[in-house]
N, C-alpha and C positions, 0 to 999 in steps of 0.2 A: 464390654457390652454388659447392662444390666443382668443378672438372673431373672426380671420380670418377663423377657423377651417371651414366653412362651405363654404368657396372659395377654396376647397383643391381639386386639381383633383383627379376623381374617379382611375387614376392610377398611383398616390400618395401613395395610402396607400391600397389600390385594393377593397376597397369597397366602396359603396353609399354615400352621404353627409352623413351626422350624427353619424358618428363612432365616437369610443373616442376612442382619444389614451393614453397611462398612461405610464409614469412614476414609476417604480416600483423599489423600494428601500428594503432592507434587506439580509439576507444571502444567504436564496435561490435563490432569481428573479433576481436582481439587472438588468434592461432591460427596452427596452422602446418597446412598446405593441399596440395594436390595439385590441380592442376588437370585437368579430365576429356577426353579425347577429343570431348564432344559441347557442349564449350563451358563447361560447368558447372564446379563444386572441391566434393571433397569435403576435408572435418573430418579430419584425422589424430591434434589432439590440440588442447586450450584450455584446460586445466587441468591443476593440479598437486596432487592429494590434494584436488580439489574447488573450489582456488580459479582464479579466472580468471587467467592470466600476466597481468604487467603491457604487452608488446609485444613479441614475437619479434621480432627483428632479423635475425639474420644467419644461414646454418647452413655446416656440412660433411656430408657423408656416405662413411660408410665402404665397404667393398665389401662387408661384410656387410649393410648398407643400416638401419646405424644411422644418425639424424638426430641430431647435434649441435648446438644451436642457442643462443645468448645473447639474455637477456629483460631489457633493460635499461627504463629507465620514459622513452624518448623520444616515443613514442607514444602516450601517455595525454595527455588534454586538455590538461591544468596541467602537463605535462611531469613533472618532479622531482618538483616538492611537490604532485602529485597524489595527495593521502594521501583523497580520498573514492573516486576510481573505484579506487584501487589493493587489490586482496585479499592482493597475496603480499607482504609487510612487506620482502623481501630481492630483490635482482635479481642472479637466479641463471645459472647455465650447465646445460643440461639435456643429459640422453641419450633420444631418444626410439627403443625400438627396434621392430624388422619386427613383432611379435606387439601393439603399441601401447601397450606400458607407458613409462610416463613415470618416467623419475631425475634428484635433483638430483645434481650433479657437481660443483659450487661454490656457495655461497652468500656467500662469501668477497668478492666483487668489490662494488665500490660502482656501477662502468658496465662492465660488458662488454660488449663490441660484434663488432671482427672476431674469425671463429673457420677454424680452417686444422686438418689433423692431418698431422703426417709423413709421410713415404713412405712409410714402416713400419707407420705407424696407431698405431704405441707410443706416441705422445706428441700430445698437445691443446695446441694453443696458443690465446690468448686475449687478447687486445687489451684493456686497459682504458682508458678514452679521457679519463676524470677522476678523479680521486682524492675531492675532497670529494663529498658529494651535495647538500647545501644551497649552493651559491655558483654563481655563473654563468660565475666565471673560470673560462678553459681551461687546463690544464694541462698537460705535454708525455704523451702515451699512452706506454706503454710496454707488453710482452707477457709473459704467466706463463705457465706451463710444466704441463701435469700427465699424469703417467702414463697410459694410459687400462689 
């Protein structure tokens, strides 16, 4: 999670500085969360034009209290070739912002994983951790660059 987290407006994410928001990967959750004050998390976002992400992984947040976050398929059952539980065909980089609409950013990546933004916020960076999607070899990661 960003170190920006604590510049997030309180209606952002509708609660006080200090929430955590999560990332939540696997069959059932697959969602990006905010956890409550009274123990509970609420739902921020689980879909993309209806279908379910494949596993949120990772986020950033801006000081606008936009979530940035990368939904690579490590978290789904069958991992990779979990082509039954998967709805969204592509593992994408999303914008989710304060008012809760959801944007794709990239679709372009085959794993995106770590996600960071500039000091500026001009610029998204993006970790991509494997090149193929079908092999199980690792490959060396390397990072892309996009405007925001």
């Amino acid at each position: 999670m960003s170190s920006r987290y604590p510049q997030l407006p309180l209606w952002a994410a509708g609660f006080s500085f200090g929430s955590w928001v999560a990332m939540e990967t696997g069959a059932a959750d697959r969602r990006v969360s905010v956890l409550t004050r009274g123990g509970g998390k609420r739902t921020l976002a689980d879909n993309f034009e209806g279908k379910r992400f494949n596993s949120p992984n990772d986020c950033t947040i801006d000081r606008a209290g936009n979530i940035y976050f990368t939904d690579p398929p490590y978290g789904l059952p069958k991992g990779p070739a979990d082509i039954e539980t998967r709805e969204i065909a592509w593992h994408g980089v999303y914008k989710l912002s304060p008012d809760g609409k959801v944007t794709l950013a990239t679709k372009e990546m085959t794993f995106p994983n770590g996600i960071t933004l500039s000091p500026d916020e001009k610029t998204l960076y993006v970790a991509q951790s494997r090149s193929e999607e079908h092999t199980s070899e690792l490959q060396s990661p390397y990072v892309i660059s996009y405007a925001v």
